[in-house]
C-alpha angles and dihedrals in degrees: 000000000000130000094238103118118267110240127173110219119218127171086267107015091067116154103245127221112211084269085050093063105039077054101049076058097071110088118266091242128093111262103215102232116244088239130089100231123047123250116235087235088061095043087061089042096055091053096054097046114122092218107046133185118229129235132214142169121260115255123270126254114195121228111253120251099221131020109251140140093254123022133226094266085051111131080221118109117220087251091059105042129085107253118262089203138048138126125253129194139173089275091056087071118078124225089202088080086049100087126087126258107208093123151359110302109225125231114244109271115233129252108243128029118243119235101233116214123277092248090061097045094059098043083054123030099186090068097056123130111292113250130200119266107237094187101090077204097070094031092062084055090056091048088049090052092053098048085050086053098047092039082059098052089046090063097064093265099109104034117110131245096234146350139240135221117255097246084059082043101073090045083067106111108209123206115203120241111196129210122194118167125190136158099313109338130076118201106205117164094350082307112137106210137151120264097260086044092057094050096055088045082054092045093047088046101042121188136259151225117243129241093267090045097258120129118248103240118232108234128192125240127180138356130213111204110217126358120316136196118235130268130269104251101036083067095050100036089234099131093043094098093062092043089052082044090062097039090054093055088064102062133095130218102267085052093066090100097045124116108254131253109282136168116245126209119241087256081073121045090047086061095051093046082056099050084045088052095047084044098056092051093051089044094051100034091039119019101032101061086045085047088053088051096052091049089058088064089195101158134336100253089053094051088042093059096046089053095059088042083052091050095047085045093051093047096050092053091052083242097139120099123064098268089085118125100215087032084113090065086044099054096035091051086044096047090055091060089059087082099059074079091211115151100219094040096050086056097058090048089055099045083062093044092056095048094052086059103236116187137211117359108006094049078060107057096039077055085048091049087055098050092050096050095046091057084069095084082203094065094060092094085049091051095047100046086050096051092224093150086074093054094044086047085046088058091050087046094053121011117086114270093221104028085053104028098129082046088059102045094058092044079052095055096043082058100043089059093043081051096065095058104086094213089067087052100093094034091051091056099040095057086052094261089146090054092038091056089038090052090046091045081053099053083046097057091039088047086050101049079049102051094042094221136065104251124208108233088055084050095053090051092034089072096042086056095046092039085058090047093052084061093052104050090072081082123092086212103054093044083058085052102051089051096055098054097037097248096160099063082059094048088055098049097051083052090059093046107041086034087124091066116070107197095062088049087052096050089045100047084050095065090040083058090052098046106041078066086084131073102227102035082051082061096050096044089053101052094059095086097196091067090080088064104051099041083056098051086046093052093048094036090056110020105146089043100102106194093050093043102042089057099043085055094052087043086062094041085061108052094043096057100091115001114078089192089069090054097050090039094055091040089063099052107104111267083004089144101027078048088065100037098042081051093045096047088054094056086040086061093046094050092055090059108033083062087043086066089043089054100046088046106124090221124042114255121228117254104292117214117245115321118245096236084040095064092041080061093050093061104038094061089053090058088041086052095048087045093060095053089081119086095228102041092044098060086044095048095041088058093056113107093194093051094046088044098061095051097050083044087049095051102039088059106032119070130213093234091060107023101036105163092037096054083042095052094044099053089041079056094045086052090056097051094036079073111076112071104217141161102234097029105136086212091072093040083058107031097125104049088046081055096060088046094049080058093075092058098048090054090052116098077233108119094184085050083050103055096043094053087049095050084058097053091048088066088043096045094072077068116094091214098054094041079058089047095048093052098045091049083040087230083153092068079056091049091036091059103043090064073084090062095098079216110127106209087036085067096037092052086038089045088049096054083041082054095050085041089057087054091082120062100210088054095055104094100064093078084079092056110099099005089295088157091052103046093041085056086040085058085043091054094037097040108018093089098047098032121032094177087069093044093052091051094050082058095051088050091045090043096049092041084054107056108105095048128162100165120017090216092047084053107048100005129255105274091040086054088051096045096051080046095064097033103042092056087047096048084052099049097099090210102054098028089061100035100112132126099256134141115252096256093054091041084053102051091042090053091058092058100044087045092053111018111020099041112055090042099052081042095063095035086047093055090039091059094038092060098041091054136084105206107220095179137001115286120235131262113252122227113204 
C-alpha cells in the first residue's frame, strides 16, 4: 500500500488539483465564445457538459401554392383584404395626370370684361374701365403677343386633358388675367412686369380651352403712358400673399402639388425658349416617327421593340420625369397599348410610365399592371430581362408613403413575388432593397405612433414588406446589412404596433426565426431586452394559434442556447415560466387528442408527418432545457411540480419510436434538472420512477435515446437508492456493455454511471461481471490519446475499484495489469501523450485535460498498481 490518501471519485466527489479547483470555480454553464466560428476545443467541451443545451430544426413554411398578396393561412377575411385580382384596361388610367406640371394651370378667362363700380374705380385706378389703344404701334405688340400665345396653343401646350359636358361647363368659375401692355410695363394678376417679362410668365401659364372648347380672349385693361417705376408693394413683396391667394383659387385638386406662379427674368425665358426650341427638333426628328409606329399596332415584337427605342430616346433627350411639356402625348399614346393585353408588352410600357413619374391613381394602376404580370411564375425571365425591379424600388425610394399607400402595396407585392425567386436575391440587395423595406418599416412605424392607431391599409403593405424580407434574409449579405443599420429594433417595434394583426407577427417572427440562426444576429437580437416582453405577450395573446407560437418558441430556444444572459434576462420578465407551462400544458392537451382521434379512426391512417402541437412541444423543452442551464433558473425549475409533471406525462405517453426528438428533448431536460441536488426538487422526489421510465430508452435500437437516458442516470446514480435500483434491474450489464459502443460520449456518460457504481463497496464487484475491467482498459487504450475527460474517468473507476488491493494481477488480472503498466507511463509522457496531428487550438485545449484532469489521477493509479506488482519480465514497449 502506498501512503498516498485513499479517495473515492464520483462524477461530482473528484479529488481536485490546485487547477481543478481554479477550474470547479467557472460556472457550470456554457460561456458563448466572442468569435464567430467554434473552436474545436469548444466543440469537445459542449458535448461533455453536464448541463447541455439542446438543438432543433426551424420550423417549416410551406411554399405557397399561388402568388397573391395574402396566403391561404392569412387571419384576413376576403371582405377585408385588397383584391389579388382584378382587370385593367386603358380606361383604368387616367389622362388628367398626363400634363405637365411645370407650373401653375390658369383658370379660363372669361369672355367679356365686367365694368367695376365706380367706388372701386376711384379708389383704384388700375382697375378702371379698359379703354382702346389709339398708337398702331402698340397695337401691333399687342397682335405679336397674341400670335406667341396662340402658336403656342397650336402646338399641343394649351389643349386640355379632357372635356366636360356642357351642363359641368357652366359650374366653371373663371378669374380674369389681365394683360395690358404699354410702352415698357405689363400689368397680369395685379403683377407689374416688363413686357418681355410678360411674355415668358404667359409662356410658363399657358392658356386654356374652356370647357366648351372656346378659347378664353385676351382684353386689355389698362395703359401707362411713359416709363414708370414699380409699385410699392411689388418691391416689398407685401402684397405677394393676395396674389398667391388668387393664384391658389384657380387650381384644381390635382394642382395642389404644383410650383407657384412666379416672374421670370429675360435670362430666362430666352433659355427656356432655347431648350423649347432644341425640344421641338429631337421630338419631332426622333419621338414622333417611334410614336407613329406605336400607333400602327402591327404585332407585338415590332411595338416591343419601339418601346425600348422610345425609352432610350427619351432618355437621351433628358424627357423622363414628369416636368416634360409633351409628357401628356406621350402617356395617352402609352396607356392605349395596355389593351393589346401582351406580358411582355404591358411591362415595357410600365417601366416608361414610371419613368415619366406619374402620381395618384395612375401610379397606381401601372403598380397594379406589375403586380399582375409578376403572379404569373413564367413571367419571371420577362421581369428580369426587362430590370423592372429597379423602376418598382425606385417607386419605394421616391413616391409619398401616405399620399401612394395602395401604390405601394401593390409595387410591394410585385416585389414580394420577384423575392421569392432566388435568382433576384443578389440583384435585390445590391440595388439597397434591404435599406429601401427597412425605410419604409421605419415611416410606418413613425405614421402609426402618430396616428395613434394602426391603420389598414399600412398593415396590408406592412406584410408584403416583412414577408420580402423574410426572403432576403436567406442571404449572408443582406443579414450583414440588417445588423448595421439596426433593423431589428424596428422589426420589433412594428411587432408590438401592428401585434393585433397576426399575419405581420407572423412575418416578422419568420425572419426572427431565420436570423437567430445565426450566431451573431442571436446576439443582436439578445441584446435588445424588449424583445422578452413582447415574445411573452405574443405567446399568451395567440396561444392556440400554432404557426405564431411554434416559432416564437424557437425563437426563444434560440436565443437562450448559448448566452446565459438571455436566460436570466427572460427569467426575469413577469409570467415568464407560468408563460411556457401554461403554453406546454395547452398543446399537451391538443396532442392527446389529436392521437385520441387517431386512435378511434375505422381505417388505419398512413404515417402523418409531425403533429402541430407536436412540434410546439418540441421547441418548448429545448428552451426548458436551456433555462435550466442557469444556476438560478435549474434549482427553481427542478422544484415545479407542474414543469417536472409534463415531462414525466410526456414521456410516459410518447414513444421513442414515434416522438423521437420529443422524448429526446424532454429527457435531455430531465438531465438538466436532474443536476441540481436540492432539497425540494421534485426530480429526486420522483427518481425512481424517472428510472423505470429511463428503462424504456435504454431497450430502444436509438443511440441518441440511449445517451440521453445514460447521462441521466449518471446524475441519479450519486444517488444509493438508485445505485440499488440500477443493480437490481441490472442496468449495469447494460453500462457495462456499452463501453463496446466505439462511441465516445456513450462510454464517457456509461463510464461515468460504472464510477458512481464503484462508490459504493458492496457494488464493486460487478465490474468483473461480463469482462467490465477489460473493456474499461480496452476505452483507456481506443480513447486515452484523443480525450483525456474520458481517460481520466476510466482511472477514477479503476482507483476506487481498487481500494481495497493486495496484488495488483488478483485485482485486475494479470494481462489487464500489463497492459495499465505499459499504457499509464506512456499517457504520462508529455511528449508522446500529446504528439498528435492537431491543430493549436485543439492541442491546446487537450493539454489542459490531460494537465489538470488526466494527469494527478494516472499518476496515483500508476503508483497504486507499481507497488502492488511483482515484475517478472520487462514490459513492452507500446506503439500509438
Amino acid at each position: 500500500m502506498s501512503g498516498l490518501p485513499e479517495e473515492h471519485f464520483s462524477l461530482k466527489g473528484k479529488m481536485l488539483s490546485p487547477n481543478d479547483k481554479k477550474l470547479e470555480k467557472l460556472d457550470p454553464f456554457y460561456r458563448p465564445s466572442m468569435s464567430k466560428q467554434k473552436t474545436s476545443a469548444e466543440i469537445i467541451s459542449e458535448a461533455r457538459n453536464a448541463l447541455r443545451t439542446v438543438g432543433t430544426q426551424r420550423p417549416f413554411t410551406p411554399r405557397e401554392d399561388q402568388r397573391k398578396l395574402f396566403g391561404p393561412a392569412s387571419s384576413r377575411t376576403l371582405e377585408n383584404r385588397p383584391p389579388s385580382s382584378f382587370s385593367l384596361h386603358a380606361s383604368s388610367f387616367e389622362s388628367s395626370d398626363s400634363r405637365p406640371i411645370s407650373g401653375a394651370r390658369l383658370c379660363p378667362l372669361e369672355l367679356k370684361p365686367k365694368a367695376p363700380a365706380s367706388p372701386t374705380t376711384e379708389e383704384d385706378p388700375s382697375l378702371a374701365f379698359p379703354k382702346p389703344p389709339v398708337d398702331p404701334a402698340k397695337i401691333r405688340r399687342i397682335s405679336s403677343a397674341r400670335a406667341r400665345l396662340f402658336r403656342a396653343a397650336s402646338q399641343g401646350a394649351l389643349l386640355p386633358d379632357r372635356t366636360l359636358p356642357p351642363a359641368e361647363s357652366k359650374k366653371t368659375v373663371a378669374s380674369k388675367e389681365t394683360v395690358v401692355m404699354g410702352d415698357t410695363m405689363v400689368k397680369i394678376n395685379g403683377i407689374y412686369l416688363t413686357e418681355s417679362n410678360a411674355i415668358g410668365h404667359l409662356k410658363s401659364h399657358p392658356l386654356q380651352l374652356t370647357y366648351d372648347g372656346g378659347f378664353s380672349e385676351i382684353k386689355k385693361q389698362e395703359m401707362f403712358k411713359g416709363t414708370t417705376a414699380l409699385p410699392s408693394h411689388l418691391r416689398s413683396g407685401g402684397d405677394q400673399g393676395k396674389r398667391r391667394s388668387r393664384a391658389s383659387s384657380c387650381f384644381n385638386s390635382s394642382d395642389l402639388s404644383r410650383p407657384e406662379t412666379r416672374a421670370v427674368s429675360k435670362g430666362d425665358v430666352q433659355e427656356k425658349e432655347t431648350e423649347i426650341e432644341v425640344d421641338e427638333v429631337f421630338w419631332n426628328t426622333r419621338i414622333v416617327p417611334i410614336l407613329q409606329e406605336l400607333e400602327k399596332e402591327e404585332n407585338i415584337e415590332t411595338i416591343c421593340a419601339s418601346c425600348t427605342q422610345l425609352h432610350h430616346a427619351l432618355e437621351e433627350g433628358n424627357m423622363l420625369g414628369n416636368k416634360f411639356k409633351r409628357r401628356s402625348v406621350l402617356l395617352k399614346t402609352l396607356y392605349k397599348l395596355v389593351d393589346i393585353g401582351s406580358d411582355l408588352l404591358s411591362l415595357k410600357l410600365a417601366k416608361i410610365i414610371l419613368a415619366l413619374k406619374v402620381s395618384r391613381k395612375n401610379l397606381l394602376n401601372v403598380c397594379k399592371l406589375i403586380f399582375k404580370i409578376s403572379r404569373s411564375e413564367k413571367n419571371d425571365s420577362l421581369i428580369e430581362n426587362d430590370s423592372i425591379l429597379e423602376s418598382l424600388l425606385e417607386v419605394l425610394r421616391s413616391e409619398d408613403l401616405q399620399t401612394n399607400t395602395d401604390a405601394f402595396l401593390y409595387c410591394m407585392g410585385a416585389i414580394k413575388f420577384i423575392s421569392g425567386n432566388p435568382r433576384f436575391l443578389n440583384e435585390m440587395i445590391s440595388k439597397d432593397a434591404v435599406e429601401i423595406l427597412m425605410n419604409l418599416i421605419k415611416q410606418i412605424n413613425e405614421n402609426t405612433k402618430k396616428c395613434g392607431t394602426c391603420l389598414p391599409n399600412s398593415g396590408h403593405l406592412l406584410v408584403q414588406v416583412t414577408a420580402t424580407l423574410r426572403n432576403l434574409v436567406d442571404s449572408p449579405l443582406a443579414r450583414s446589412k440588417l445588423l448595421s443599420i439596426s433593423a431589428l429594433p424596428l422589426l420589433c417595434t412594428a411587432m408590438g404596433q401592428y401585434e393585433a394583426d397576426k399575419d405581420v407577427c407572423t412575418n416578422i417572427a419568420r425572419i426572427f426565426s431565420k436570423l437567430t440562426s445565426y450566431h451573431d444576429c442571436c446576439v443582436a437580437l439578445a441584446n435588445y431586452s424588449r424583445c422578452y416582453a413582447l415574445f411573452l405577450k405574443l405567446i399568451n395573446k395567440y396561444q392556440k394559434k400554432q404557426d405564431l407560437v411554434v416559432r416564437i418558441v424557437f425563437i426563444l430556444g434560440n436565443l437562450t442556447a448559448k448566452n446565459n444572459q438571455a436566460r436570466e434576462q427572460f427569467s426575469k420578465e413577469k409570467g415568464s415560466i407560468p408563460t411556457l407551462l401554461s403554453l406546454f400544458h395547452t398543446f399537451y392537451k391538443l396532442d392527446l387528442c389529436a392521437e385520441k382521434r387517431a386512435a378511434g379512426a375505422e381505417q388505419p391512417q398512413a404515417p402523418r408527418p409531425r403533429a402541430q402541437a407536436e412540434d410546439v412541444l418540441i421547441k418548448l423543452t429545448r428552451v426548458l432545457a436551456n433555462l435550466a442551464i442557469h444556476p438560478g433558473i435549474g434549482p427553481a425549475l427542478a422544484a415545479n411540480p407542474h414543469a417536472v409533471g409534463l415531462l414525466l406525462a410526456t414521456l410516459e405517453h410518447k414513444s421513442i419510436e414515434d416522438c423521437e426528438e420529443l422524448v429526446i428533448n424532454a429527457t435531455a431536460t430531465i438531465n438538466n434538472l436532474s443536476y441540481y441536488q436540492v432539497k425540494n426538487s421534485i426530480i429526486q422526489d420522483k427518481k425512481l420512477y424517472i428510472a423505470e421510465l429511463l428503462i424504456k430508452l435504454l431497450v430502444s435500437n436509438n443511440m441518441d435515446g440511449i445517451l440521453e437516458a445514460v447521462r441521466v442516470f449518471g446524475n441519479l446514480s450519486q444517488d444509493r437508492d438508485i445505485c440499488d435500483f440500477i443493480v437490481q434491474k441490472n442496468v449495469h450489464k447494460f453500462m457495462i456493455a456499452l463501453l463496446d459502443a466505439k462511441h465516445q460520449d456513450i462510454c464517457f456518460s456509461a463510464c461515468g454511471v460504472l464510477l458512481n457504481l464503484t462508490v459504493d463497496k458492496d457494488k464493486r464487484v460487478i465490474l468483473k461481471e461480463g469482462g467490465g475491467i477489460k473493456k474499461l482498459v480496452d476505452c483507456l487504450r481506443h480513447f486515452g490519446p484523443t480525450d483525456w475527460q474520458l481517460a481520466c474517468l476510466v482511472c477514477k473507476t479503476l482507483w476506487n475499484f481498487s481500494e481495497n488491493i493486495i496484488s495488483a494481477s488478483s485485482c485486475f488480472g494479470d494481462e489487464d495489469t500489463n497492459t495499465l503498466l505499459v499504457l499509464l507511463p506512456s499517457f504520462l509522457d508529455e511528449e508522446l501523450a500529446l504528439d498528435g496531428s492537431f491543430d493549436q487550438d485543439l492541442r491546446n485545449y487537450h493539454k489542459l485535460q490531460w494537465e489538470t484532469e488526466f494527469k494527478p489521477v494516472a499518476q496515483q493509479l500508476l503508483n497504486r498498481i507499481q507497488s502492488h506488482h511483482t515484475f517478472l519480465e520487462p514490459l513492452p514497449i507500446p506503439s500509438f
